[in-house]
C-alpha positions in Angstrom: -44.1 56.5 -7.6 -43.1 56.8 -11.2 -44.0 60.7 -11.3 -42.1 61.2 -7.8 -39.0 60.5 -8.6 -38.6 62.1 -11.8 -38.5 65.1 -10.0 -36.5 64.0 -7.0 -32.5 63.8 -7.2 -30.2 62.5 -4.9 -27.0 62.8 -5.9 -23.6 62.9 -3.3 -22.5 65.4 -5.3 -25.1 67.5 -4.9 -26.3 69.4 -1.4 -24.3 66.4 0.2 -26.4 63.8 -0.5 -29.4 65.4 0.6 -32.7 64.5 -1.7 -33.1 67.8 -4.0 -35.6 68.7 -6.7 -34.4 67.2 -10.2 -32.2 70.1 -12.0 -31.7 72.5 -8.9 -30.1 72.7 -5.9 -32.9 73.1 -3.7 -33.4 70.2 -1.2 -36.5 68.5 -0.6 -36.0 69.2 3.5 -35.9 72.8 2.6 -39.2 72.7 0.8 -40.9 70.9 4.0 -39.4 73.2 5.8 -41.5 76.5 4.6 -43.9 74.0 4.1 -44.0 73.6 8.1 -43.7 76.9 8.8 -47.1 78.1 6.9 -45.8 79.1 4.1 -48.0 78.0 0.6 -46.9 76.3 -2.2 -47.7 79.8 -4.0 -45.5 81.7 -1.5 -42.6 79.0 -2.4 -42.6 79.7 -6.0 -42.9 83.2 -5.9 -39.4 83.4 -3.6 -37.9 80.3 -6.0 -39.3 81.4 -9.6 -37.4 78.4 -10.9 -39.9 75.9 -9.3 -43.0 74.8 -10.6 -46.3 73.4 -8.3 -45.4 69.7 -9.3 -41.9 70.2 -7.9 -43.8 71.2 -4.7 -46.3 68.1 -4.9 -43.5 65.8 -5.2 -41.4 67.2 -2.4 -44.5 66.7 -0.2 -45.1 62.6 -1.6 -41.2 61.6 -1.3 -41.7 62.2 1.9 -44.7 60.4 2.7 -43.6 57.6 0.8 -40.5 57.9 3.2 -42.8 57.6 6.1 -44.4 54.7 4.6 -41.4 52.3 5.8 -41.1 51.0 8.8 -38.5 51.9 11.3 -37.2 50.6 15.1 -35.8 52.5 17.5 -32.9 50.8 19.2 -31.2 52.3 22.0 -27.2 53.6 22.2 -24.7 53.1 24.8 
């Protein structure tokens, strides 16, 4: 986990809270976002020159560690 989180931010100051990558304003959900959409880690960097492959990697491991929890649905209403 050590190596994830030196690269992850979250900061209230910063993209409202949002997780973001360390030193930027890019958020994590945006990175998972191309991610989902097809687009390659390579394809990432060459539109965001100010990212690196690790800031990628660890984009992709915050959030399976955040699907490593456990979570309950409870209805509203």
């Amino acid at each position: 986990m050590e190596n994830i989180f030196e690269r992850i931010a979250i900061d209230e100051k910063v993209c409202n809270g949002k997780p973001t990558i360390q030193g930027k304003r890019i958020a994590v959900q945006s990175i998972l976002e191309f991610l989902a959409a097809g687009d390659s880690a390579q394809e990432i960097i060459k539109n965001y020159p100010i990212l690196v492959a690790e800031d990628i990697t660890a984009c992709i491991k915050f959030a399976a560690e955040l699907m490593n929890k456990n979570y309950t649905i409870k209805s509203v209403a």
